[in-house]
C-alpha positions in Angstrom: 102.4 109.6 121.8 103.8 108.5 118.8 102.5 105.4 116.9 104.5 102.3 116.5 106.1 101.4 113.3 105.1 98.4 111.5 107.4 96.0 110.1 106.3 93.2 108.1 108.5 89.5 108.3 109.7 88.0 105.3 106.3 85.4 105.3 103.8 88.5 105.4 105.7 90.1 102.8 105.9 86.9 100.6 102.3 86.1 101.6 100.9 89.9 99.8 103.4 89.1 96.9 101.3 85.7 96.8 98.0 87.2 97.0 98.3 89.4 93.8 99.3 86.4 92.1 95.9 85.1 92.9 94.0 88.6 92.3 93.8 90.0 95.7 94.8 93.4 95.4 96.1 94.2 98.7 99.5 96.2 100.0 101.4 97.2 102.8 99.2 100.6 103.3 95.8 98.4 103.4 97.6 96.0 106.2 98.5 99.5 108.3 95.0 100.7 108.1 93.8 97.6 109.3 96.1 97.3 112.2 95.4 101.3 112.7 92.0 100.8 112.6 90.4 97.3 112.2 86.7 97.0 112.1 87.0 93.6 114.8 90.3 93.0 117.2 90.7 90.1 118.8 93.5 88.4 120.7 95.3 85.1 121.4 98.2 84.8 123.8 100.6 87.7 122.5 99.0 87.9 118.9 96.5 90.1 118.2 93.7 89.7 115.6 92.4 92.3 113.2 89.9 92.1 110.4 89.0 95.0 108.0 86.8 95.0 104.8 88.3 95.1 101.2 85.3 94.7 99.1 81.4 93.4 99.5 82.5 90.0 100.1 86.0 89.9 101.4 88.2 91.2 104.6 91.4 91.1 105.5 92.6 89.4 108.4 96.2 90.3 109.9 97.9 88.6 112.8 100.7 90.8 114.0 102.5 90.9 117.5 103.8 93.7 119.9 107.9 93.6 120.0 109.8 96.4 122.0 108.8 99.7 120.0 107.3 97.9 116.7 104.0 96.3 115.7 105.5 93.2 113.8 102.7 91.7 111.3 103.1 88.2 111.3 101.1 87.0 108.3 97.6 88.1 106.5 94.3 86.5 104.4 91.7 87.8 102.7 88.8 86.0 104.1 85.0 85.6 104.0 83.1 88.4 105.3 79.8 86.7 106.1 81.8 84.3 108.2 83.3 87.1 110.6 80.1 88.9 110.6 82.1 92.3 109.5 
């Protein structure tokens, strides 16, 4: 079975435009690879919840939702690893 796409809205994309701005070094391929294969999944209603590491001290959270045939990543944060336990 073939994998499903991933688009990104105009917020998520805005929001890893942001985050270089501020010195988080993180693009569209690192947001895949989390979806693709997060280190923690979680879900809420129709949005499902994926952290991966980036570094010793930060991960990457993505919220993205199912729609038709795409994986549609609704918006993304580094965040505090210690505080996820990842």
């Amino acid at each position: 079975m073939e994998e499903a796409k991933v688009r990104f809205t105009k917020h998520a994309q805005d929001k890893l435009r942001l985050l270089e701005a501020y010195g988080f070094h993180i693009d569209e391929s690192m947001v895949v690879e989390a979806v693709r294969n997060p280190a923690r999944l979680d879900r809420r209603g129709e949005q499902f919840l994926v952290l991966k590491p980036i570094d010793d001290e930060h991960a990457l959270r993505v919220v993205y939702e199912v729609r038709n045939d795409y994986i549609v990543v609704i918006t993304l944060y580094p965040v505090r690893r210690k505080r996820y336990g990842v």
